[in-house]
N, C-alpha and C positions, 0 to 999 in steps of 0.2 A: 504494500500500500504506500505508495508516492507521496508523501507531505512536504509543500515546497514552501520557503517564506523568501519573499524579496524585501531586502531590507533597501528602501532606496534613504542615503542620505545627504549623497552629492546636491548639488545646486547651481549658483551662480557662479559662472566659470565652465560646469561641465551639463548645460544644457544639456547639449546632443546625449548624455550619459542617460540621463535621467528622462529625457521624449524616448529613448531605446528603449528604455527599462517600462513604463507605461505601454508604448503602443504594442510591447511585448508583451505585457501583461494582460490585456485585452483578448488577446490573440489566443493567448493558453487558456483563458478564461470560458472563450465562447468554443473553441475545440476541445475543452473539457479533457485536458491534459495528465491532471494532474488527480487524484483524491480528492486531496483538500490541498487549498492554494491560499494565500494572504498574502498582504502587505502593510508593514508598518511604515512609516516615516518619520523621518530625524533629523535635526537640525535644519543645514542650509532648504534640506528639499523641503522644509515644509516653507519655507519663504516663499523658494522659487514654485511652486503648486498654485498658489495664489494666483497667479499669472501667467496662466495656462493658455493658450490660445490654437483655434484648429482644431486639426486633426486629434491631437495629443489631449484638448482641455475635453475633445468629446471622448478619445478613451479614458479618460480620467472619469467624468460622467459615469459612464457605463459599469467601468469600478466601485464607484463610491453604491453604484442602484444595483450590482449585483452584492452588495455586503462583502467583495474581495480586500478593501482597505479596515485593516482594523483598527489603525487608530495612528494619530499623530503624538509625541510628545507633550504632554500637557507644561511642565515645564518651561521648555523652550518657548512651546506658543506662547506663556502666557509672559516671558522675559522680554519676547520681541513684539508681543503687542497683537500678537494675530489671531488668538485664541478665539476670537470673536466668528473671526470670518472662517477659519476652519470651519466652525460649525456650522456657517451660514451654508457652507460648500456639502454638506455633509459627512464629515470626518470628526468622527470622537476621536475626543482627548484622555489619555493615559499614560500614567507612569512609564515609560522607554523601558524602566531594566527590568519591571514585573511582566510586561508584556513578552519582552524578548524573551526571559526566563520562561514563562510561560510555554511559548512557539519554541524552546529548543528542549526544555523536560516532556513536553507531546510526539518528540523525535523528527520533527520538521530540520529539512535540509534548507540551510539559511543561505541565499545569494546576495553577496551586496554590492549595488550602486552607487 
């Protein structure tokens, strides 16, 4: 049984990293790739998510309405001020090291962006 977690936590600077890592995720999402699949985000990518546009802000969409994104860093969001609109976007906020602890004692194989 397959359990996959991409950790995306790149941002500004490594666009291109982090549109790969989304319209990839999309992609395993709807060909049901995987068991169970997720994503957390961390740090820069939760800035850079904010400001999503295209191709990339609609797989991100589709992420947030299939319940693939678990959650963003509540911390960080709430440091840099974004906490708000995460949740406008549809992304819960939680603890980064309970979650990842979480996703890696359930035996999920962690990718990071």
């Amino acid at each position: 049984m397959a359990k996959v977690l991409f950790l995306i936590a790149s941002g500004k600077g490594c666009e291109e990293k982090v549109n790969y890592a989304i319209i990839s995720a999309a992609r395993i999402t709807k060909g049901k790739r995987f068991d169970e699949f997720k994503i957390l985000l961390y740090g820069p990518a939760e800035e850079y998510i904010v400001h999503l546009e295209g191709e990339v802000a609609e797989s991100f969409s589709f992420l947030v309405k299939e319940k693939v994104i678990d959650s963003a860093c509540s911390a960080i969001a709430q440091k840099k001020g974004i906490d708000k609109t995460l949740s406008n976007v549809g992304v819960s906020l939680a603890p980064f090291g309970e979650r990842l602890a979480y996703f890696i004692n359930q035996g999920y194989s962690v990718i990071t962006f």
